[in-house]
Every structure is written in C-alpha cells, then in structure tokens.
C-alpha positions in Angstrom: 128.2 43.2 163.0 129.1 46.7 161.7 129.6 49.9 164.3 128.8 52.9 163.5 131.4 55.8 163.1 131.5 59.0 166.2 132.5 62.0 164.4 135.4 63.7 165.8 135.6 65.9 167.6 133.2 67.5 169.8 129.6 66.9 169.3 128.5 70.1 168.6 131.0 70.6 166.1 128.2 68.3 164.2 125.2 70.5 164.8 123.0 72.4 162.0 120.0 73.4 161.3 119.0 70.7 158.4 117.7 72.2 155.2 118.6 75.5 155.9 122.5 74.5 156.6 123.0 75.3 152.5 122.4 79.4 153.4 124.4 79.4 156.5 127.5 76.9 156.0 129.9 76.2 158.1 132.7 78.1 157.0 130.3 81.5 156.3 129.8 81.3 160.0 133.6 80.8 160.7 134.1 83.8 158.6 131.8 86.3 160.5 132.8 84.6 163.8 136.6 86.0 163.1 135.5 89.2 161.9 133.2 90.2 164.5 136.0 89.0 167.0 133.9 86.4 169.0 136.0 83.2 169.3 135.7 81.3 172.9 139.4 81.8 174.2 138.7 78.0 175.4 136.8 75.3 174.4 133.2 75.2 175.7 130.1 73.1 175.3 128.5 75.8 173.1 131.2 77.1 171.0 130.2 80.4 168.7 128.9 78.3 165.8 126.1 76.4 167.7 125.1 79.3 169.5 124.4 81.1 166.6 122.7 78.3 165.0 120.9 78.0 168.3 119.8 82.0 167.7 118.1 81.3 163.9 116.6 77.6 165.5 114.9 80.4 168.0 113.3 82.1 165.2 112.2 78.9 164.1 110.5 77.4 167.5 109.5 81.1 169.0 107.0 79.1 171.2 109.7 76.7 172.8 112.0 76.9 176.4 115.9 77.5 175.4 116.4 74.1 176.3 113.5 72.3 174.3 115.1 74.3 171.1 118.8 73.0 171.5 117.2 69.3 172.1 115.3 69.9 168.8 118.7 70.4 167.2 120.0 67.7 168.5 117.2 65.4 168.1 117.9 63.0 166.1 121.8 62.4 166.7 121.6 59.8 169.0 119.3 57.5 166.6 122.2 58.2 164.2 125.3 56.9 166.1 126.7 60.7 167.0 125.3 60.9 170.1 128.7 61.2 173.1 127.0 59.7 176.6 128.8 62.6 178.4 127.3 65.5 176.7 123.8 66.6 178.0 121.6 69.5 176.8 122.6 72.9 178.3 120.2 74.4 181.0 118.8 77.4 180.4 121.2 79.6 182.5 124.2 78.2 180.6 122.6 79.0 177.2 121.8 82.4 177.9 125.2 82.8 179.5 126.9 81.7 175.6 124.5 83.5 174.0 125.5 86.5 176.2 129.5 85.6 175.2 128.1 85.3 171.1 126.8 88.9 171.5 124.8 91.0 168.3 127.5 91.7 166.4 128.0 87.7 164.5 124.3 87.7 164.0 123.9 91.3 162.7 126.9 90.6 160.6 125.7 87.0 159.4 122.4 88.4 158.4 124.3 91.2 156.5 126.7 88.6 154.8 123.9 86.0 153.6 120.3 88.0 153.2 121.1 88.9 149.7 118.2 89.1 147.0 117.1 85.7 145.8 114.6 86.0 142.5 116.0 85.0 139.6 115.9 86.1 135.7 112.5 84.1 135.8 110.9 84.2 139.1 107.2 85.4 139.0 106.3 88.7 140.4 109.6 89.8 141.3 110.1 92.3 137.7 109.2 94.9 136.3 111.0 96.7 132.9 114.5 94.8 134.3 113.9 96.4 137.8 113.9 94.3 140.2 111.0 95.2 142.9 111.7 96.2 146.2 110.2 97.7 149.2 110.6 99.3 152.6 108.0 99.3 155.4 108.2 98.9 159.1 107.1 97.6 162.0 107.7 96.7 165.8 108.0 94.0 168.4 106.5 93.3 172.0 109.9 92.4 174.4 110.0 91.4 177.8 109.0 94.1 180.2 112.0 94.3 182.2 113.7 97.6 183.0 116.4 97.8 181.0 114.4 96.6 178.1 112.3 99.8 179.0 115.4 102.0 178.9 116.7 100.7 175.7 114.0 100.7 173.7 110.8 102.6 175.6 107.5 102.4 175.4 105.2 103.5 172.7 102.5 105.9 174.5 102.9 107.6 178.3 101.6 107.2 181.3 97.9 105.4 181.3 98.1 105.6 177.4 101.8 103.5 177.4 102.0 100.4 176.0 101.7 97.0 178.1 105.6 96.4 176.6 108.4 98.3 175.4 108.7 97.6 171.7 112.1 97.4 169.6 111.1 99.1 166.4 112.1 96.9 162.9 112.9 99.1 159.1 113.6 96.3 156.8 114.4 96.3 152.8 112.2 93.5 151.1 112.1 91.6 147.7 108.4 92.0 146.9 108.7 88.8 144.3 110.5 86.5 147.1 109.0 88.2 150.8 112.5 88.0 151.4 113.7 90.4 153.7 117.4 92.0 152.6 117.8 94.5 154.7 117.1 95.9 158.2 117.7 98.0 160.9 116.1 97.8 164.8 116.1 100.5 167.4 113.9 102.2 170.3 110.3 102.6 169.2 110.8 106.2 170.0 112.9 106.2 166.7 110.3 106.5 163.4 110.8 104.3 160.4 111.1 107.1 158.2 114.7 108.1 160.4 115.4 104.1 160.5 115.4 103.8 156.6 117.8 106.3 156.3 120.2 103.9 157.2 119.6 101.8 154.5 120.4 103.8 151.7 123.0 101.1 150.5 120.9 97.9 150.5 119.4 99.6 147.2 121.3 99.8 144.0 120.9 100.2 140.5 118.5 97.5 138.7 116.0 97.9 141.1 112.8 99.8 142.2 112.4 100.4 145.3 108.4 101.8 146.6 107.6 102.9 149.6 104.5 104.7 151.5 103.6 107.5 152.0 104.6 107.7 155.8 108.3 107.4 153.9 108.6 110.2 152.0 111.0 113.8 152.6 112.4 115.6 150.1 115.9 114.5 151.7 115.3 110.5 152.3 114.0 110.4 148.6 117.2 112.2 147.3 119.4 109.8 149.5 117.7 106.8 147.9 117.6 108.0 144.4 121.4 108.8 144.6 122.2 105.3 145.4 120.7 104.4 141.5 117.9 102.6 142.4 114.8 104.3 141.0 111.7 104.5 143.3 108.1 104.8 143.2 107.0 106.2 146.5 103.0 107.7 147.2 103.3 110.8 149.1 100.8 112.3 150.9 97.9 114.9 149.6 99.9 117.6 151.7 103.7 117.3 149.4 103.1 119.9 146.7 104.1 119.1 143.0 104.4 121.2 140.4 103.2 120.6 137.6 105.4 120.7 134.2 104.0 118.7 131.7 101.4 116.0 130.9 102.4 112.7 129.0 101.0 110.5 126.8 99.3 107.9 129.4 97.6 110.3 131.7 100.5 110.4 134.1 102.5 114.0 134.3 106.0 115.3 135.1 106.0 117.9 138.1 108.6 119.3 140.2 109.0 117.9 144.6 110.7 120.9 146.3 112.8 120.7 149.2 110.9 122.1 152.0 111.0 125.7 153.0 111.1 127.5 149.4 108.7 130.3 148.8 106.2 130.4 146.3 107.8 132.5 143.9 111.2 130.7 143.7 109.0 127.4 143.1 107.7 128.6 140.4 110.7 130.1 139.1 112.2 126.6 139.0 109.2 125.2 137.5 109.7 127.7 134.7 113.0 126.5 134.4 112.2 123.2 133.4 109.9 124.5 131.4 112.1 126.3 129.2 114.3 122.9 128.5 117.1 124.2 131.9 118.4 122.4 135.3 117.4 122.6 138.8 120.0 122.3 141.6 119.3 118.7 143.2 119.2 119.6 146.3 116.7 122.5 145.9 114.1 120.3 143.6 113.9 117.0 141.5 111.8 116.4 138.5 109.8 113.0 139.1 106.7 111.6 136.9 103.5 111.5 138.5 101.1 108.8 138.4 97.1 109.8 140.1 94.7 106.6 140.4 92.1 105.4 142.7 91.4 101.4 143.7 87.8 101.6 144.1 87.6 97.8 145.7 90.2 99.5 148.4 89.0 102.6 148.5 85.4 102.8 148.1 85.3 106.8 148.8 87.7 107.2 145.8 90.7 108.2 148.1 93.1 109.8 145.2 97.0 107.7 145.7 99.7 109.9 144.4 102.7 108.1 143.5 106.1 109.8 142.3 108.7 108.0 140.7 112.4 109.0 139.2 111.1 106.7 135.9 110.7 109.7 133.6 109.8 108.4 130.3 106.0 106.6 130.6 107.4 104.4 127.4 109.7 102.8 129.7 107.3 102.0 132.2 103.8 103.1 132.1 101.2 104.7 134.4 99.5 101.6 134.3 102.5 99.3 134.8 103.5 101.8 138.0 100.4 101.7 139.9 100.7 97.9 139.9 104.2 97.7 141.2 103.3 100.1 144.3 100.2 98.0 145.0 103.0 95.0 145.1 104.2 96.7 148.0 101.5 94.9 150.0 103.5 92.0 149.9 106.2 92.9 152.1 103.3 94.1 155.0 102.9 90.0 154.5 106.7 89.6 154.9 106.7 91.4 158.0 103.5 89.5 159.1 105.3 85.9 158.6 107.7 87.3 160.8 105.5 88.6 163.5 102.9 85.6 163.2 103.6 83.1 161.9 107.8 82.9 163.7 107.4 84.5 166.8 103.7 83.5 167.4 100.6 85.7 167.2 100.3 88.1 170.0 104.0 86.5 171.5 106.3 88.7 173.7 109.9 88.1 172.5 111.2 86.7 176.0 114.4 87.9 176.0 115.6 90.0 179.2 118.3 92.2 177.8 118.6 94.3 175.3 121.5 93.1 173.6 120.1 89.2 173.6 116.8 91.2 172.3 118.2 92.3 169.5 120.2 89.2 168.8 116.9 87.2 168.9 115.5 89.5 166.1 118.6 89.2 163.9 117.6 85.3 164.5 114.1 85.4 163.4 115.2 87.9 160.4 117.2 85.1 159.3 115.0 82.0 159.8 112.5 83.5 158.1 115.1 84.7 154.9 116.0 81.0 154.7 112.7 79.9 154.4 111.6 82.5 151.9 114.6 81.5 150.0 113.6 77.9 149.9 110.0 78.7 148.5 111.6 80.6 145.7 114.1 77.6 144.8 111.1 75.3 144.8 108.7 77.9 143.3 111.4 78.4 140.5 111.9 74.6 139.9 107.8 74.1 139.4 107.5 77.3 137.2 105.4 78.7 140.1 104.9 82.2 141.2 106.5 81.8 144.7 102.9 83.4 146.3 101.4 80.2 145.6 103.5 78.5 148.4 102.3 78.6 151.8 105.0 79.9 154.2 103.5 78.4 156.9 103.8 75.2 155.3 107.1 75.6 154.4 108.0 76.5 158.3 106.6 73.0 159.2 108.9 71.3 157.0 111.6 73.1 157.8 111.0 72.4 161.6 110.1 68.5 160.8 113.7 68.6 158.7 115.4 70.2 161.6 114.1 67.8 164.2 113.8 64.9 162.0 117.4 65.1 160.9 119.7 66.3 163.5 121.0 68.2 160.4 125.2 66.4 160.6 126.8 69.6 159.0 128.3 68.9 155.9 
C-alpha cells in the first residue's frame, strides 16, 4: 500500500486558481506582494498570496458567499491527499478581515504587471496596417449602499432622481481583437470618463490605434494620446469644427481641430498656413484626416459619423479601411459587458462594504475576466479561429469547472 505525499508547508501555500495559475504564477505574486509592501509580519491562515487569489476567484463566482468561493478553491484537495485535518475554511469575518490586511494596492499593481496585450502577429481581428487596434470606453458599477460607499464614490442623479446605489465609475483600455482589457482606472461616478482616460495616456504606444467615441474627444485628451505615438481614430461630435484643407483621393479630407477658444479669423489664418505647405503650433491646432460615412442598418435616418484620425496618408490606410476599425470599437462595449454580465451577474450589486475592499473586488473581476480572454485567444490562435467565435461564457464555465475540479496544486 502506497501513501500519498502532504506538501509542505502550510496548505494554502498550495492553493491556485487552476488554468489560470499560468498568468498569475507564483512568484509574479511574490514580486508585487514585496513591492506593494503587504507581507503578514506573522504567519496566518490566509497569507497575501491566497487572498489575492481569493480576490480574482471572486470575479470568477460573483454569485457565491466569501466562504463558498475559498471552499471552491480548495475543493478538490482533500480527494487529492493535500488536505491537513486541522485547517478549516475561513468564515466570512476572518476573510474580510485578510482581505482588509491585502489592501488595493497588490491587486491594482498585479493587474498593472500582468494585463498586457495578448494578440499575436496572426490573431484575427486584432490588425490593421501593423496597428494593433485598441479602444477606450467606460462604464460603471452598482456597490453596496452603505454610507461610506456613498461618500467615496456618490451617487449618480440627486435627490428623488438619485440612483438606488452609489456607483464606482470604470475607464478601461481594451484590445478590440482579444476583449482583453489592458488598462483601467476606477473612481467616484461623479468623475466622467473623458477626465478618467486622461490617466491612461501611457497604456497606449506606438504600433497601435487607439478609437474612441465621441463622448472622448477635447482638443487636449486627443493631443495627450497622440503624443504618446499611438495614432487614433476618434468620431467627434457634429458640434467640433474642422477646417477643411484638402480633399484626397478616397473621398476622405485633411482639415484642421483647433484648440478651443480661437477666433474665427486666427482659424483661418492657420488653415491658410497649411495651405501654403507651413506649421501650426501643436498646441494651438493639429492637422488630422477626416473620414464622413453613414451605416444605414445602424442608422436608418442617415446620422452622418465623423471620424478624425492622426493617419494622414489615405494610402496607408484608407477611408474605407478606417470606418471599419472604429465600428470594431463595438467590441470592447462587449468586453465591458462580459464583465458586468456575464462575471459579476446581470443586474448584481457588488457586495462589498468599503470602499477600499470595493475597489479591490473590481481589480479582481478586471483580472478574471483578462485571464479568460487570454485563454480564448491561445485556443483561438491554436485552431486558426478568429477569437469572436469563442463563447466567453463558455470559456467562464470551464474555467470555474477547472478551478473546482482541480484544486489547482500551484506549480
């Protein structure tokens, strides 16, 4: 009769989070754990590893108790010999209390560290001209109505018009080709994306191409952006004047943005500038190519969508190409839908009581969610699939059967 081997050790030392272990290893978590400074001073039942494993395994099961989640990671160890008869699933109150001890900072920091693009040379829908495409959007979550939930992040609305919750509002970066989100930043709803994504002029960087709506768009935020190298593609509103300078070739035209203030005469004394072959200061106007078009299947009045771009020569990318890299924008909405939905739960209230454990819970779905999308493209790139033909939701059901199914023994 053989015995089976106890890992040494203690037993959570042994805990992970199955298939998605490969994009959050061991030692990247011991790396962001003496960074961010949030070592136990002693040893504990829930050192900082497992509790930020616990945080992502909350993004994965946003339907379950705190202790139902920590017994799903720990399923299967006692069918596999690891199991130690003294150690018994945390309650509740002493989960909270180490995820209180973990903090934000680990799980911002992870999520910085490991949500990096993930399309390859040859993953579908994920190029265009060498650019890899990107986009920015926003959105926000319902948290638990508690008052200092209210004070940290408000309500949307006042008084009888006020929302039921107070909502944390979400400004994320997103690989159109992979849903994969790369980038965010969270805040009081009072806060508007367009201010949120100004903090993430450095997730963008040459190679790319980044589009974004027209609730996006100032003068400012677009130069910001475009300094970083990246080009854009961004629709602005029938209200931002261009100027225009020239038509080209494929119907599209170059035209002038100004920054916002400048009379009528001194834009069109820059205008002629251009005109005659001369610069304009950046920070007073950028040239940008225009592309006009209408979707009639989406817009069945024949709603004119402007879109600007830094891409200047219509050989390198046409009008053509352009209009169906913005309309690839609409992926990310589903990004942020996965995430809202299909993680979380439709209509769900993210439980958590304070704002910091808030936050930390959205850093946790922002990176369950990453390590699934990442998985779809690995298999998507393996079959020679576009990565849209695989289901997220059925990829989050085998990620949750491989989790509980497994017990996930780190490697």
């Amino acid at each position: 009769m053989t015995s089976q081997a106890v890992p040494s050790g203690r037993l959570t030392d042994h805990i992970g989070l199955g298939v998605l272990s490969a994009r959050f290893h061991r030692d990247l978590l011991e790396e962001v754990i003496n960074r961010t400074g949030c070592r136990e001073k002693r040893s504990r039942r829930l050192p900082a590893h497992v509790v930020i494993r616990y945080v992502i395994a909350m993004g994965l099961y946003g339907q379950e108790s705190a202790e139902e989640v920590m017994r799903r990671l720990v399923g299967g160890l006692r069918t596999m010999g690891s199991w130690s008869d003294d150690w018994q699933v945390p309650t509740a109150s002493a989960i909270m209390q180490a995820r209180q001890r973990l903090g934000v900072a680990p799980v911002k920091e992870l999520f910085a560290r490991a949500a990096v693009p993930v399309a390859g040379s040859g993953t579908k829908g994920s190029w265009l001209a060498g650019r890899r495409l990107m986009a920015i959007d926003g959105t926000s979550f319902d948290v638990a109505d508690t008052s200092t939930n209210v004070e940290r992040f408000g309500r949307m609305g006042s008084g009888a018009n006020a929302s039921a919750y107070p909502k944390v509002q979400v400004t994320a970066v997103i690989e159109c080709g992979s849903r994969a989100v790369v980038g965010a930043v969270l805040g009081p709803c009072s806060i508007g994306e367009r201010t949120q994504a100004g903090e993430l002029t450095g997730v963008t960087e040459p190679g790319m191409l980044l589009l974004a709506d027209s609730g996006f768009y100032s003068f400012e935020l677009f130069n910001r952006f475009a300094a970083g190298g990246a080009d854009l593609a961004w629709r602005v509103k029938a209200s931002v004047s261009v100027q225009l300078v020239r038509w080209l070739s494929d119907g599209s035209y170059l035209a002038l943005i100004y920054r916002p203030g400048l009379s009528a005469q001194r834009r069109r004394h820059l205008a002629q500038t251009v005109t005659d072959g001369g610069q304009v200061p950046a920070d007073t106007a950028r040239l940008v190519q225009v592309v006009d078009y209408t979707v009639p299947d989406r817009n069945p009045d024949g709603e004119l969508i402007t879109v600007i771009t830094t891409i200047l020569d219509p050989y390198e990318v046409s009008a053509m190409d352009l209009a169906t890299a913005y309309h690839d924008r609409w992926e990310e909405e589903s990004a942020l839908n996965e995430i809202k939905s299909d993680l979380r739960g439709r209509g769900g209230v993210l439980q958590s009581k304070i704002p910091d454990l808030v936050e930390q819970q959205i850093w946790g779905l922002l990176l369950a969610h990453y390590a699934i999308r990442a998985l779809l493209v690995d298999a998507a790139d393996e079959a020679g699939y576009d990565p849209d033909r695989l289901s997220f939701i059925r990829g989050l059901r085998l990620v949750r059967r491989q989790v509980t199914d497994q017990a996930a023994i780190s490697p």
